[in-house]
C-alpha positions in Angstrom: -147.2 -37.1 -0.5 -145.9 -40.1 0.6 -147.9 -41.6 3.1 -145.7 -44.9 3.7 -143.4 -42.7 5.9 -146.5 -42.0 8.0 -147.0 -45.7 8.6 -150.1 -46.2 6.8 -151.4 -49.1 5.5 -151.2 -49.4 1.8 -152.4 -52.9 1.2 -156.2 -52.3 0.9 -154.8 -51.2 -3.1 -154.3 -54.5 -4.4 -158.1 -55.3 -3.6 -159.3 -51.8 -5.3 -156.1 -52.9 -8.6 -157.6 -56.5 -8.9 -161.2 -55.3 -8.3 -160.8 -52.9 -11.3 -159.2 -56.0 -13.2 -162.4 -57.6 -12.6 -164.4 -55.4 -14.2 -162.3 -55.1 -17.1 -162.8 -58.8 -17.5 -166.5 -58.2 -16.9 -166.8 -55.7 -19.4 -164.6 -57.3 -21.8 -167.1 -60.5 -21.5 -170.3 -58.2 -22.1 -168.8 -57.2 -25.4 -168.2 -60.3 -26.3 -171.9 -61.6 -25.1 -173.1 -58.7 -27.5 -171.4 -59.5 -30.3 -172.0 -63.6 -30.3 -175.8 -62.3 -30.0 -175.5 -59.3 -32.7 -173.6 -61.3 -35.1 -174.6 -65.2 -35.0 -179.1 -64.0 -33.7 -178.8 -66.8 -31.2 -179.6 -66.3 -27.5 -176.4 -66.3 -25.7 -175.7 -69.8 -23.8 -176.8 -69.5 -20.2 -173.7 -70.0 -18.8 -171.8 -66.9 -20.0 -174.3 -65.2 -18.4 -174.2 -66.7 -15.5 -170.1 -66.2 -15.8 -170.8 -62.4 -16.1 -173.2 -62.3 -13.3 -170.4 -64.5 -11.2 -167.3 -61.9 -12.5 -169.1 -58.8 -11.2 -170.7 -60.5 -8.3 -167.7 -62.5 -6.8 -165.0 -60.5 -8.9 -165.6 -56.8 -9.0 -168.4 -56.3 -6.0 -166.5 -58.4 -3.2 -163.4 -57.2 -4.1 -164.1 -53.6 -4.1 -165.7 -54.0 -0.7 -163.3 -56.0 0.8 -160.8 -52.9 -0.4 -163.1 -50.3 1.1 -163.6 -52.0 4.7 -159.9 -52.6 5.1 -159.6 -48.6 4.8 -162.8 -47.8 6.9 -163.4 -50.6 9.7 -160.5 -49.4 11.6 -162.0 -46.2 11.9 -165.1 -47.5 13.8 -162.0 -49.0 17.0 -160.9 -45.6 17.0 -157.9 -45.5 14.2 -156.8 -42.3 12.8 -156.5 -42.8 9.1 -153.8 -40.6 8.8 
């Protein structure tokens, strides 16, 4: 169903797309955190952990929120949401 032609609001899905995005990154930088520790025994430098932490923090969390309240908030001033 096309919902455009209803005149709803479809930009709330580039903050869920880019949010996903995130957490591939995220998860692509755990697997790399694994393997640096698997493979060279060292402890993993501080500040790729503090990256991940600030990728699924800043990146994927806020993001996805930011997507979901767009959709919702309006509901709470009396919007219909379709």
């Amino acid at each position: 169903m096309d919902l455009t032609a209803l005149g709803v609001d479809r930009t709330y899905e580039i903050f869920i797309k880019t949010a996903y995005l995130w957490l591939i990154a995220g998860s692509l930088l755990l697997i790399v955190i694994s393997l640096f520790q698997g493979i060279t025994g060292r402890a993993v430098p501080y500040y790729w952990l503090t990256a991940f932490r600030h990728i699924m923090a800043v990146g994927f969390f806020t993001t996805m929120i930011m997507g979901q309240a767009s959709k919702i908030v309006p509901v709470f001033a009396g919007a219909w949401l379709y």
